[in-house]
NUDO-756834 format. One record per residue (C-alpha): residue number from 1; x negated, y negated, z. Coordinates in nm, 2 decimals, padded with zeros to 4 digits. Layout:
! NUDO-756834
 num      u      v      w
 NUM      X      Y      Z
...
! end
This chain:
! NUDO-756834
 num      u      v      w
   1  18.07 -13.46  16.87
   2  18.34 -13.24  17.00
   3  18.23 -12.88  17.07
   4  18.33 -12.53  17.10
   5  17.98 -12.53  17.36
   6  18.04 -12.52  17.74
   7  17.83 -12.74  17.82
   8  18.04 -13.04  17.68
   9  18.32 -12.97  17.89
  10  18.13 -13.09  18.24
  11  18.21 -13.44  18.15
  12  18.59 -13.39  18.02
  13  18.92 -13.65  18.09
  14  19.12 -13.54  18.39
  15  19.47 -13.57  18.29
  16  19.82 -13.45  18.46
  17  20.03 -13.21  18.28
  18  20.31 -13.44  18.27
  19  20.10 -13.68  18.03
  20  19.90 -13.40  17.85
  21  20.14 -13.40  17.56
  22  20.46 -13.64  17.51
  23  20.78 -13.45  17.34
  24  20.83 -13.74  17.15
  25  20.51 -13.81  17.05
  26  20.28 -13.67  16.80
  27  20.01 -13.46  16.94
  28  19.81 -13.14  16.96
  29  19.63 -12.93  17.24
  30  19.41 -12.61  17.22
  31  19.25 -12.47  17.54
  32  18.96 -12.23  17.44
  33  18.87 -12.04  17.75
  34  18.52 -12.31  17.72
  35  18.77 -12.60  17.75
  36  19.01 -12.79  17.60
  37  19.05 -13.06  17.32
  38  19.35 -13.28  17.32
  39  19.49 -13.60  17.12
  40  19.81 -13.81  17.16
  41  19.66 -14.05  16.88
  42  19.71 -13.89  16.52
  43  19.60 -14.05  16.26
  44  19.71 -13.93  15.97
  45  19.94 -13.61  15.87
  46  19.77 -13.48  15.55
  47  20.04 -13.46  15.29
  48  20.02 -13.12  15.10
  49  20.14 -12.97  14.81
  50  20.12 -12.62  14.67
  51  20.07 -12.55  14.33
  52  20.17 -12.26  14.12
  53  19.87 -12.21  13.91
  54  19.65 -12.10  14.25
  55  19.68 -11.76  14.42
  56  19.68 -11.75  14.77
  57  19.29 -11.74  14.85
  58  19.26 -12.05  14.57
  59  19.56 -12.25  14.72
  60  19.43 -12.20  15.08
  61  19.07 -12.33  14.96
  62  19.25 -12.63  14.78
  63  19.44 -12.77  15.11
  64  19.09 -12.71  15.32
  65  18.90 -12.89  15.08
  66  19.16 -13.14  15.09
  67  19.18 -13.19  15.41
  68  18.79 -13.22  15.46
  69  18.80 -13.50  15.21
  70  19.03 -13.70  15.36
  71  18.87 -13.69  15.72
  72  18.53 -13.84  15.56
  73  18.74 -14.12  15.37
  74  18.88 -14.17  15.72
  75  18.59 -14.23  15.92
  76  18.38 -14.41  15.64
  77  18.70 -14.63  15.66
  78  18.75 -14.69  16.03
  79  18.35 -14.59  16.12
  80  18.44 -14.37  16.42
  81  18.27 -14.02  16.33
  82  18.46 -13.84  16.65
  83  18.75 -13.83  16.44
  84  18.87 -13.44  16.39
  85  19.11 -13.20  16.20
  86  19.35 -13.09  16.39
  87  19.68 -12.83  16.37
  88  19.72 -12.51  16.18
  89  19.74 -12.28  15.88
  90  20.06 -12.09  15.81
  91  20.04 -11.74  15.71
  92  20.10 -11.78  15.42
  93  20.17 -12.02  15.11
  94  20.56 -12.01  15.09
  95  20.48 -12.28  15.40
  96  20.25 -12.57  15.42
  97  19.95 -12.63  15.65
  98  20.02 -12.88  15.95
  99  19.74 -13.01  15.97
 100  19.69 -13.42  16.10
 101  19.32 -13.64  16.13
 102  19.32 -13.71  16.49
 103  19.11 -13.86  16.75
 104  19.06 -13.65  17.00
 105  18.92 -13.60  17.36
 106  18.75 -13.32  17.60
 107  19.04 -13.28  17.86
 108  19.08 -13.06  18.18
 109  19.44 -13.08  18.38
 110  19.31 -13.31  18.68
 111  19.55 -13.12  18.89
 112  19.65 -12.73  18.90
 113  19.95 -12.64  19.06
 114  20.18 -12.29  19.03
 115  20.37 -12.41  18.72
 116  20.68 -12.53  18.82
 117  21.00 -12.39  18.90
 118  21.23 -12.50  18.61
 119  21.39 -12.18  18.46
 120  21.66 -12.16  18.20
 121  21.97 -11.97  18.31
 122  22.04 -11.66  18.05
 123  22.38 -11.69  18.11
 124  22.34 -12.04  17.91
 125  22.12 -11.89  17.67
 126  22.24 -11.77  17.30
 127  22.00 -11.52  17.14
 128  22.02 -11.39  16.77
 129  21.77 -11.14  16.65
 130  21.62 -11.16  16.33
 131  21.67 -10.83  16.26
 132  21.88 -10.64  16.41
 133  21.67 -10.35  16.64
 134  21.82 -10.09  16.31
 135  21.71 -10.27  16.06
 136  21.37 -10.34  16.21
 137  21.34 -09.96  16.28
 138  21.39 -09.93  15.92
 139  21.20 -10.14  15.84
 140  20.87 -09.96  15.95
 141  20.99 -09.59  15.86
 142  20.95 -09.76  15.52
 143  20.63 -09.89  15.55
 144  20.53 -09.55  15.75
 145  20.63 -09.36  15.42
 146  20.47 -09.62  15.17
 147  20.13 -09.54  15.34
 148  20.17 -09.18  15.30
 149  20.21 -09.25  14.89
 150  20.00 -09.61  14.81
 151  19.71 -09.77  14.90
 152  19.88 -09.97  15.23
 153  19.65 -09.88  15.54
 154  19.81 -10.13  15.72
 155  20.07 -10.38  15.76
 156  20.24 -10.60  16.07
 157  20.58 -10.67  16.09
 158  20.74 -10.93  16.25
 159  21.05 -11.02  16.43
 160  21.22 -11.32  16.53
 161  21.50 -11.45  16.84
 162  21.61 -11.75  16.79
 163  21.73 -11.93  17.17
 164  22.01 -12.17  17.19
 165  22.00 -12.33  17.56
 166  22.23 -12.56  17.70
 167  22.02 -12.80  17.85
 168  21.70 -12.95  17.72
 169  21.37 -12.71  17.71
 170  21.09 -12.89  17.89
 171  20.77 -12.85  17.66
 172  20.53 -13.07  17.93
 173  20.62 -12.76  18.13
 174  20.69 -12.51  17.88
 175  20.29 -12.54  17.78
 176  20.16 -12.57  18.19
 177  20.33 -12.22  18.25
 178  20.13 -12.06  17.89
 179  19.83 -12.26  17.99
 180  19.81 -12.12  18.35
 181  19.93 -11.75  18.21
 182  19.60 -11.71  17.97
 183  19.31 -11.90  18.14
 184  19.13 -11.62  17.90
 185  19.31 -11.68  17.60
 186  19.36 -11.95  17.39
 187  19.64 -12.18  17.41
 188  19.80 -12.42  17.16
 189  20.05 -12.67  17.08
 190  20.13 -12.90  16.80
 191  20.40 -13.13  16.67
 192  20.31 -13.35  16.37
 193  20.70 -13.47  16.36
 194  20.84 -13.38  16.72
 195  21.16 -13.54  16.66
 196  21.26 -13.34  16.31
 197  21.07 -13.04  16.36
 198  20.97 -13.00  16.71
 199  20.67 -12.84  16.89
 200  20.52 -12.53  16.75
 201  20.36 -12.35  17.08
 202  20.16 -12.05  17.21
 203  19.93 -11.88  17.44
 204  19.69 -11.63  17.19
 205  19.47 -11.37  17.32
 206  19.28 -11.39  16.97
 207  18.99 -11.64  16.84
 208  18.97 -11.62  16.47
 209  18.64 -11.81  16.43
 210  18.47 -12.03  16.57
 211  18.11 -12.24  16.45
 212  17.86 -12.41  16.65
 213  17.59 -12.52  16.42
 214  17.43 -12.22  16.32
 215  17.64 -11.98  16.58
 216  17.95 -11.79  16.48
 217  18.20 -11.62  16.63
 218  18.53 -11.40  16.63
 219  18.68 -11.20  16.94
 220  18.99 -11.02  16.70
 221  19.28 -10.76  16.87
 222  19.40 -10.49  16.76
 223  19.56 -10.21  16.92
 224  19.81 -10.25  17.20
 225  20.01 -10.11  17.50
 226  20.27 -10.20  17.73
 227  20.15 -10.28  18.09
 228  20.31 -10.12  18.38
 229  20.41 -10.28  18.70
 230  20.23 -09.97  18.90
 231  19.86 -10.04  18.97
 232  19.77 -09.67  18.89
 233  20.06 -09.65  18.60
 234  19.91 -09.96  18.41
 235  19.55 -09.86  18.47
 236  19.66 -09.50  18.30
 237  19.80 -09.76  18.02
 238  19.47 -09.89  17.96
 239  19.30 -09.57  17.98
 240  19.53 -09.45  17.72
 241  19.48 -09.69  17.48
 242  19.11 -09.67  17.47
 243  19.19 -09.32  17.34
 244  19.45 -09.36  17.15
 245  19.31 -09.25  16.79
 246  19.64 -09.45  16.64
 247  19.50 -09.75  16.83
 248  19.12 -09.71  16.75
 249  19.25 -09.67  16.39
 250  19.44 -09.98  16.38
 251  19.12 -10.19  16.55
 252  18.89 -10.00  16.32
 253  19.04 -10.19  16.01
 254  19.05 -10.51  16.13
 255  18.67 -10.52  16.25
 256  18.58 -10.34  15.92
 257  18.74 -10.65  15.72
 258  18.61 -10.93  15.92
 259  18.21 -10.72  15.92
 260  18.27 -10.73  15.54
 261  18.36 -11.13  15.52
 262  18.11 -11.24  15.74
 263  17.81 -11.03  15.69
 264  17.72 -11.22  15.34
 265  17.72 -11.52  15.50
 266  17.47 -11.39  15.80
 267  17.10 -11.31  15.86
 268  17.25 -11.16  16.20
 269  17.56 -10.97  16.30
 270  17.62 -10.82  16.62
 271  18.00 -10.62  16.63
 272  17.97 -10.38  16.91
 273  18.02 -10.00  16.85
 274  18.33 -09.99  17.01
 275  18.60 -10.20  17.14
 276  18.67 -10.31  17.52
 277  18.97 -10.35  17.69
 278  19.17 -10.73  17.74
 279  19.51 -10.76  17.90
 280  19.74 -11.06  17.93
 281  20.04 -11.04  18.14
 282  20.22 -10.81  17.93
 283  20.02 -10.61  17.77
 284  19.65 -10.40  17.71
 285  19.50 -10.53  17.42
 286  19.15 -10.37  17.21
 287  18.95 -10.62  17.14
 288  18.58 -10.67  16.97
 289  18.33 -11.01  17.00
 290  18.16 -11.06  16.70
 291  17.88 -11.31  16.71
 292  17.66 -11.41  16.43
 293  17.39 -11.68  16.33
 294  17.45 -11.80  15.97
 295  17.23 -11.82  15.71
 296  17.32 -12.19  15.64
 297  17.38 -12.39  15.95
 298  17.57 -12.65  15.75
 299  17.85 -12.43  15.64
 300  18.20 -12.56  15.73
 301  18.41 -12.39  16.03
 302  18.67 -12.45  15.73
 303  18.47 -12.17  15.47
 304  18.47 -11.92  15.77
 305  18.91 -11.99  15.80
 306  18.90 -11.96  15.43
 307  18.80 -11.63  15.41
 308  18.92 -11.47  15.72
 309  19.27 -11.60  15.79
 310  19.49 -11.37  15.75
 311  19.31 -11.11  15.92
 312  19.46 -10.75  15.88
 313  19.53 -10.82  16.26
 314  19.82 -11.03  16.17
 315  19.87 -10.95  15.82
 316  19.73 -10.58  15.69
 317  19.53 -10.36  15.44
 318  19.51 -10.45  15.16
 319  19.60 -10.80  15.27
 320  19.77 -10.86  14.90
 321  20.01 -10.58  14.96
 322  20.07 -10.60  15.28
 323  20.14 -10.96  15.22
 324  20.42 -10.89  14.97
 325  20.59 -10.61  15.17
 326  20.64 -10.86  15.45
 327  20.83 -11.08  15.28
 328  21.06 -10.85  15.16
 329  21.12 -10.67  15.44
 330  21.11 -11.00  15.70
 331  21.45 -11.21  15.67
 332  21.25 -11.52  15.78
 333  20.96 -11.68  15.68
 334  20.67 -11.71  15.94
 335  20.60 -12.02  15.90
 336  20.27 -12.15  16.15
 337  20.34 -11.79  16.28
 338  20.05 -11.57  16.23
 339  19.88 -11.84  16.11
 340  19.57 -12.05  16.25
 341  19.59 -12.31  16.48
 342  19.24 -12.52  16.58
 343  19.04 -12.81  16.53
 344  18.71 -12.95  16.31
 345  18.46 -13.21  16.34
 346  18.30 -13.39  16.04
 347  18.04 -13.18  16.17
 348  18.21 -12.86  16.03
 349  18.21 -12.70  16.35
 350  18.55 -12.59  16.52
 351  18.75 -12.31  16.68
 352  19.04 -12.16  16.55
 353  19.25 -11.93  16.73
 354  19.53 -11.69  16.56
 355  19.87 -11.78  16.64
 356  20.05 -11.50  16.83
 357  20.24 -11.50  17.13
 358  20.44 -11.86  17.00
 359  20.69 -12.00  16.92
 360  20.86 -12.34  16.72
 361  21.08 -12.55  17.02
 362  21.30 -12.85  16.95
 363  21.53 -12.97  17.20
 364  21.78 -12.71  17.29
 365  21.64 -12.47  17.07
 366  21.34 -12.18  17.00
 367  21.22 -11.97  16.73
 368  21.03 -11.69  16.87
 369  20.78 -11.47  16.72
 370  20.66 -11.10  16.77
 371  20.51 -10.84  16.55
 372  20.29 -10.51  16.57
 373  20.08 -10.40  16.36
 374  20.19 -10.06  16.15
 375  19.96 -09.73  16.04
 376  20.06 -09.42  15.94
 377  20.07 -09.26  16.26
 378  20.31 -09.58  16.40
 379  20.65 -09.46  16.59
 380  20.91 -09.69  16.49
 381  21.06 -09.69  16.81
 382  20.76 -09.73  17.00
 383  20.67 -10.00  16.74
 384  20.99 -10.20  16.87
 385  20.93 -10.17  17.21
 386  20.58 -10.34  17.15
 387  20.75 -10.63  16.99
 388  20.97 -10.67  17.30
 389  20.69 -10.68  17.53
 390  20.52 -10.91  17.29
 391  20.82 -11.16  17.34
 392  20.77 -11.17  17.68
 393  20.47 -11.44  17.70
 394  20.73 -11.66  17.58
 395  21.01 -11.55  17.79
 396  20.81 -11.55  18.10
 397  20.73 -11.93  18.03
 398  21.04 -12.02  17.95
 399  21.15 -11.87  18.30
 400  21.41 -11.63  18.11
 401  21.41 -11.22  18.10
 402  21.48 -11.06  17.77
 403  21.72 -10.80  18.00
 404  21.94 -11.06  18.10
 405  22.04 -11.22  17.77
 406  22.37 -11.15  17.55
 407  22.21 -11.14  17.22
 408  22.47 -11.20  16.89
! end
């Protein structure tokens, strides 16, 4: 049995980066901070539908349901019981879940190196915004004023870039330099049909659940700030945030939400009283770990998904709402962005991690994601300039800097 324990991951596959993941080949990989889980063997994609007569919550129960059901036929079939679900959850329904019935294997990269030196040159680099920095100013001012006159708490709004490069991105690499940039995080790539649709890849600083028998957890973030190059600068950063009443605001609502979800389904709960401080490369980040013992050991990682993804993290308050105004006022759809990405045994245990900090690559091209999360007190300027620094995981990886491209 795979598992989100420590423990297990003593006795994990040494493997190079260069044969991790194939960019032709099917495969997925998620690195947990405990370890990491890969597979070049899938299976079976599971083949879903949506259908009109479910709402969201409904539909998103359907394909998990579905998806269970077809790993047991699968390992009844071929009597191998190490057979997982692997991929992801998009955010939302206009998009189907990715998700494959793989075999899968405890992995650590036999040998760490300084990611290599392949960088793109911006000068080769086409960038389109999606949209425009105007527009997406707008964009919050409106949902600024809409929380001063309706029930929104809440809501995140996204942008996009899309890259055009002229020569090939390398994903082998592309993943090593997110991998070695959040040994802290959780980092995560899929491609179900590399050839048509690509790789969909990140490097997340957030766990949305994960089960081990009777032990639950979630480690959400909310609340962020730009890091300074300065020692004494970015350490005034952090202290800022933990004091910023915005911030604590913002983090409030999404540990309130989760607290509500999961309480039912626990004899204990332990949220701290406040958050602590993370920070990735980029940025400081509030976060909150959440653990919990469940009152039925033998409920599925797959119920605790169900009822948490989207988290107002990623999506807003109230989620219905929130859900609608970002789809009218975000010219793309998200897609696996803001989604879930993880893994479940037949066991029902798992980890899923939410997908920020990502991006869909295919050949010569990207789709970048990036989104903050909006309150009432939210500067729309400010709000921008989070999302820039949020693009910069991917930026960084890719070996390009935002300042040096010619965008269109």
């Amino acid at each position: 049995m795979l598992s989100v324990e420590p423990s297990v991951f003593k006795n994990a596959i040494g493997i190079k980066k260069e044969e991790l993941l194939k960019e032709d080949r099917a495969g997925f990989v998620f690195a947990a901070p405990t370890g990491m889980i890969s597979s070049k063997k899938i299976i079976q994609n599971i083949d879903f539908k949506r259908s009109a007569s479910l709402d969201f919550l409904e539909q998103q129960k359907q394909w998990l349901q579905q998806a269970k059901q077809q790993l047991a036929e699968r390992i009844q079939e071929q009597g191998n019981a190490e057979l997982i679900i692997a991929g992801s959850l998009p955010f939302d329904t206009r998009d189907l879940p990715e998700l494959s019935i793989a075999e899968a294997k405890n992995t650590h990269l036999a040998e760490i190196f300084e990611a290599g030196n392949q960088a793109l040159q911006a000068a080769a680099v086409e960038a389109k915004l999606l949209p425009k920095h105007a527009d997406y100013v707008d964009g919050v001012r409106k949902l600024v004023e809409l929380m001063q006159t309706t029930e929104l708490k809440k809501a995140v709004l996204a942008r996009a870039i899309d890259l055009k490069t002229a020569e090939k991105i390398n994903i082998a690499e592309l993943f090593h330099r997110l991998f070695m940039s959040n040994p802290e995080g959780y980092t995560f790539a899929l491609a179900q049909n590399p050839q048509q649709d690509g790789w969909f890849m990140g490097a997340s600083p957030e766990l949305l659940a994960a089960k081990q028998n009777e032990n639950v957890f979630s480690h959400p973030v909310a609340g962020t700030l730009i890091r300074r190059e300065d020692h004494a600068e970015d350490q005034a950063q952090a202290e800022r945030l933990l004091a910023s009443a915005k911030d604590q605001y913002e983090h409030s609502l999404v540990i309130e939400a989760i607290a509500d979800q999961l309480a039912p389904l626990c004899k204990t709960l332990t949220i701290p009283k406040s958050p602590s401080l993370i920070k990735t490369q980029t940025l400081w980040h509030l976060a909150t770990p959440i653990q919990g013992k469940l009152k039925d050991p033998e409920l599925h990682i797959f119920d605790l998904v169900s009822i948490l993804h989207p988290t107002p993290a990623v999506c807003g308050q109230p989620a219905q709402l929130a859900r609608a105004l970002i789809s009218e006022l975000e010219p793309f759809q998200r897609n696996l962005f803001a989604g879930t990405m993880g893994w479940s045994d037949a066991h029902g245990n798992g980890a899923w991690s939410v997908n920020v900090r990502c991006g869909r690559i295919c050949d010569q091209s990207a789709r970048l994601y990036a989104g903050a999360g909006i309150v009432e007190a939210s500067q729309p300027e400010l709000e921008l300039d989070e999302t820039a620094a949020k693009f910069k995981t991917m930026f960084n990886a890719l070996g390009l800097k935002a300042e040096e491209l010619v965008f269109i």
